[in-house]
VEXKEGU-232126 format. One record per residue (C-alpha): x, y, z. Coordinates in steps of 0.25 Angstrom, whole numbers, plus 5000, padded with zeros to 4 digits. Layout:
BEGIN
X | Y | Z
...
// end
This chain:
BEGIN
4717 | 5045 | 5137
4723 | 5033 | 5127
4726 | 5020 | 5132
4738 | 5014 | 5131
4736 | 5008 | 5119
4734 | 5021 | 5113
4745 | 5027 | 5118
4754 | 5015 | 5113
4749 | 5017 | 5098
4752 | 5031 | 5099
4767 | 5030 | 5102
4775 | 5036 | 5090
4785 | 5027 | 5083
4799 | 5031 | 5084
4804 | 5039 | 5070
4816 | 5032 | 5072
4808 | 5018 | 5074
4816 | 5011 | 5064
4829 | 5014 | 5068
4826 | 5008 | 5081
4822 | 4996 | 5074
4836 | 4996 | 5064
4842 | 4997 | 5076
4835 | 4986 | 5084
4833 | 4978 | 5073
4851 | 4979 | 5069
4857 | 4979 | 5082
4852 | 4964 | 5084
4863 | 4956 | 5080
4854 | 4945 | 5074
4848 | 4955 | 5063
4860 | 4964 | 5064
4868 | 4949 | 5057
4855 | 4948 | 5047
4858 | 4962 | 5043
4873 | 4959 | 5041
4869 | 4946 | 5034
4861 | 4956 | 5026
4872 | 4965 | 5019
4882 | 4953 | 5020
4875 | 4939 | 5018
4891 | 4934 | 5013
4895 | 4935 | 5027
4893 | 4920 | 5034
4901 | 4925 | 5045
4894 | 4936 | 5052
4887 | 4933 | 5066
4879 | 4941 | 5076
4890 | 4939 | 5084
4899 | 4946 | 5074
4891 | 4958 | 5073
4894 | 4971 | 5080
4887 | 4981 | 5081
4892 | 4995 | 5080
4881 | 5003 | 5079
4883 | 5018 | 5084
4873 | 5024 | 5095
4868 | 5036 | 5095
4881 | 5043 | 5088
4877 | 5051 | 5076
4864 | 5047 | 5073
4859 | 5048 | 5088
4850 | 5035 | 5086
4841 | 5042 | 5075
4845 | 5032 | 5064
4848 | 5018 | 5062
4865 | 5016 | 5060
4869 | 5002 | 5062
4882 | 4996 | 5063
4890 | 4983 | 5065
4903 | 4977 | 5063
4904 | 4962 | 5058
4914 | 4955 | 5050
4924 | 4969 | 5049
4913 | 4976 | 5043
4906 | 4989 | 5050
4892 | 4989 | 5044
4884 | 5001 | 5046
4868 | 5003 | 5043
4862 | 5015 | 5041
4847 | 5017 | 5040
4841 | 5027 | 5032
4826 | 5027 | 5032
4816 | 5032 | 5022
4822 | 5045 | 5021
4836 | 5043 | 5011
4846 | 5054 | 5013
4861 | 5052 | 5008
4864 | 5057 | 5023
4865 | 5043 | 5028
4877 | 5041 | 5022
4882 | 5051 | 5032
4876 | 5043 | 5043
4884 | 5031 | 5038
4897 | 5038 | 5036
4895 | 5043 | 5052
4891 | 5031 | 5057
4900 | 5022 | 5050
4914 | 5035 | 5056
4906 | 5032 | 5071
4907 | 5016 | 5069
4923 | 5016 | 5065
4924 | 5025 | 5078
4919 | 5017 | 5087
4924 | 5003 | 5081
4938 | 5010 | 5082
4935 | 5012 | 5097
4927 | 4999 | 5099
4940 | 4992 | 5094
4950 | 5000 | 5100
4956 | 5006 | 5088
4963 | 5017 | 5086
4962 | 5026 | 5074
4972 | 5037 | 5076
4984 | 5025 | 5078
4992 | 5021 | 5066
4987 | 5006 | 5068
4976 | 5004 | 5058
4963 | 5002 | 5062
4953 | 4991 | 5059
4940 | 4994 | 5054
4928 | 4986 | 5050
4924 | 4988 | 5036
4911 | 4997 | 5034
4898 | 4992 | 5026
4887 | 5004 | 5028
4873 | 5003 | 5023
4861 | 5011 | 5022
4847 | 5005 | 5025
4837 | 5014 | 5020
4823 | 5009 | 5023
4817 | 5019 | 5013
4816 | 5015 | 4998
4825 | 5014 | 4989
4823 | 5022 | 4976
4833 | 5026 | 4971
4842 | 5027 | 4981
4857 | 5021 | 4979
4862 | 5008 | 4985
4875 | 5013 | 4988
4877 | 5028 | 4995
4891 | 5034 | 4993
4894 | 5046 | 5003
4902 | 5053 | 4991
4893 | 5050 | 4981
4881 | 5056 | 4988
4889 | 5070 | 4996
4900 | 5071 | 4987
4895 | 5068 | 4972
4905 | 5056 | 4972
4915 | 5063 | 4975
4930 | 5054 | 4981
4927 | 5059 | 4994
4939 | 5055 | 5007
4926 | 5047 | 5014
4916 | 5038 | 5006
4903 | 5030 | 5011
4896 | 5022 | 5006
4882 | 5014 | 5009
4874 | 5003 | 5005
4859 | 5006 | 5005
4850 | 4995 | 5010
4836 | 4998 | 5006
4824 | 4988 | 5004
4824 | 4974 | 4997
4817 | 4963 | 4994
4827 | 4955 | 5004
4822 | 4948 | 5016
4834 | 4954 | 5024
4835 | 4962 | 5035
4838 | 4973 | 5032
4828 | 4973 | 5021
4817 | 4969 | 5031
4821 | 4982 | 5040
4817 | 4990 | 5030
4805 | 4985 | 5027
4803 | 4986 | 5042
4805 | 5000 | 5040
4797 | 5002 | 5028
4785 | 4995 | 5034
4786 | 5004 | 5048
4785 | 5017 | 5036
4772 | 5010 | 5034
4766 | 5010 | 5044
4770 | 5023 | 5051
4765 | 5029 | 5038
4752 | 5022 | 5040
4749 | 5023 | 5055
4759 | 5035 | 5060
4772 | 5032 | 5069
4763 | 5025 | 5079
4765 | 5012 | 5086
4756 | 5006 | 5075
4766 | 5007 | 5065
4776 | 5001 | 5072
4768 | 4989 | 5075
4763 | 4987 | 5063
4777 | 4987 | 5058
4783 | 4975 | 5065
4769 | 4967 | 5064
4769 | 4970 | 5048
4786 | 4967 | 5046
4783 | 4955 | 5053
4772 | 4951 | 5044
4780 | 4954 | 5033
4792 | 4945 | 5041
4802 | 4959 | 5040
4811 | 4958 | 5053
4800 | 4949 | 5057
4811 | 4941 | 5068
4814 | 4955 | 5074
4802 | 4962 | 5075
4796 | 4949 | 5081
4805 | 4946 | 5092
4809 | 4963 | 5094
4792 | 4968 | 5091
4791 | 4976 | 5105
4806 | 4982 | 5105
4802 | 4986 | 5090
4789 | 4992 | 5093
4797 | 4999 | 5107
4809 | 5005 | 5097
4799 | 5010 | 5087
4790 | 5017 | 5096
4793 | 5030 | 5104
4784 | 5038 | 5112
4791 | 5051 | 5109
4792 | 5052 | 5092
4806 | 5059 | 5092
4800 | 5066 | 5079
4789 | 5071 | 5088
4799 | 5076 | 5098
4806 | 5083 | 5088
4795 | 5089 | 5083
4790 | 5095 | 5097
4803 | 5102 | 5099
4803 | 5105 | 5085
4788 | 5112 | 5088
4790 | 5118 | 5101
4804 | 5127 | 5096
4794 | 5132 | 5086
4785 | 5136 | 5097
4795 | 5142 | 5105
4801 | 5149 | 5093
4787 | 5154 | 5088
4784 | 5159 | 5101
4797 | 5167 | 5102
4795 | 5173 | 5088
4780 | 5176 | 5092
4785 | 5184 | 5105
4797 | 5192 | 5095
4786 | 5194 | 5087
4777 | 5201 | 5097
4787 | 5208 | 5103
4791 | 5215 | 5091
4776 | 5217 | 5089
4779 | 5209 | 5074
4765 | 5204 | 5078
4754 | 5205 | 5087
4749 | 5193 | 5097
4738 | 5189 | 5089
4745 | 5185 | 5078
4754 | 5176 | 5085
4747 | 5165 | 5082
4746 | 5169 | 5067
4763 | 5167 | 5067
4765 | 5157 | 5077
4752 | 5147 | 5075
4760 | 5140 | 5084
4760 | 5147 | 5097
4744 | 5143 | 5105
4737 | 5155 | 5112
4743 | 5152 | 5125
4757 | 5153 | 5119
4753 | 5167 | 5113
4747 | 5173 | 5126
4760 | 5168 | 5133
4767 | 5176 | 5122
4760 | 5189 | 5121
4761 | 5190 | 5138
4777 | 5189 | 5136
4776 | 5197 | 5124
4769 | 5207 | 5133
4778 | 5206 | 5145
4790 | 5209 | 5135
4783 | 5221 | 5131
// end
């Protein structure tokens, strides 16, 4: 039997491990002001006490990815992460996120939109943080541009793309986060190891050095799981390919398509206890 420590090591990391960190990391008012500062360093005025945050809870994306948003200053400011893998279907993400956040700021300010009084509405800023690399990948993405060829379409959005500087930023030291924690799950396997090495070399390196050392426990808690949701999804995933093969062996047999001992040739799934169960139904629907 392993030991504890053992056990401890083999814990899966979460797929979803730095979304938890974007999260944790963003809905802390102090780095929540640095990322403001961040996209608008002209703004003297902003304070942690200005910032509210509006992002949405398991509406449209059920928690599976990282969509932040706050209001400060009249401005709605919505983040979208996109990790390594690039598809033009975040901008669909952020034209959702961004209808969901005018609802509820309507609701949350008791205004109502199907009177003939004007409403008032924060002015929207929507960004794109890929963690990935750039390329060639734009700076700016265009809903028309990229659905409907450029097309003057009724409803139009646009991004900014955030993706990895040479800035000392924030955000910028997010993605590097996010690079490095690539790294090493590359190089050890999403284990606990990557994960700790993780924080121990962003620290090194001084990247969300502040964060990772005061918040280092509840990091390595969010970014571990003992139930890998890919795993899980992969075991249902595997068992309704077991029951699905053991249906088609048993039509199979029953229409005498093929005979018990070449059950196992067709469904190298099915184990010799599964193919005595099913040559004894087999027989009693004979």
């Amino acid at each position: 039997m392993k030991n504890d420590t053992n056990q401890v090591q083999e814990v899966i990391a979460k797929r979803t491990a730095k979304n938890s960190v974007f999260l944790d990391l963003f809905q802390n008012k102090k780095y929540l002001l640095k990322l403001y500062k961040t996209l608008h360093p002209e703004d003297t005025t902003a304070t942690e006490d200005s910032l509210t945050d509006v992002t949405i809870e398991n509406v449209l994306t059920d928690n599976l990815y990282n969509d932040l948003g706050f209001i400060v200053n009249n401005k709605l400011m919505i983040l979208i992460e996109a990790q390594s893998t690039w598809t033009m279907n975040i901008l669909v993400r952020v034209l959702l996120y961004l209808a969901q956040s005018y609802h509820e700021y309507f609701q949350r300010t008791s205004q109502n939109y199907y009177k003939s009084k004007k409403v008032k509405m924060p002015k929207p800023e929507l960004y794109v943080i890929f963690t990935g690399n750039k390329g060639k990948k734009p700076d700016i993405i265009s809903l028309s541009q990229e659905f409907f060829d450029g097309a003057d379409i009724d409803i139009e959005v646009k991004a900014k793309v955030i993706y990895e500087s040479d800035k000392d930023d924030i955000i910028n030291q997010y993605i590097i986060f996010c690079k490095v924690f690539n790294e090493q799950t590359k190089q050890y396997g999403m284990i606990q190891k990557s994960v700790t090495e993780t924080i121990r070399i962003c620290k090194d390196r001084n990247v969300l050095r502040e964060y990772l050392a005061q918040r280092e426990k509840e990091v390595l808690t969010i970014m571990m799981s003992l139930f890998d949701e890919e795993q899980i999804i992969k075991s249902f995933i595997k068992s309704e390919r077991y029951d699905l093969a053991r249906e088609k062996a048993v039509l199979m047999l029953k229409d005498r398509k093929i005979t018990i001992n070449e059950v196992s040739v067709y469904f190298p799934e099915l184990l010799e206890n599964d193919i005595k169960e099913i040559e004894a139904e087999v027989m009693q629907l004979a």
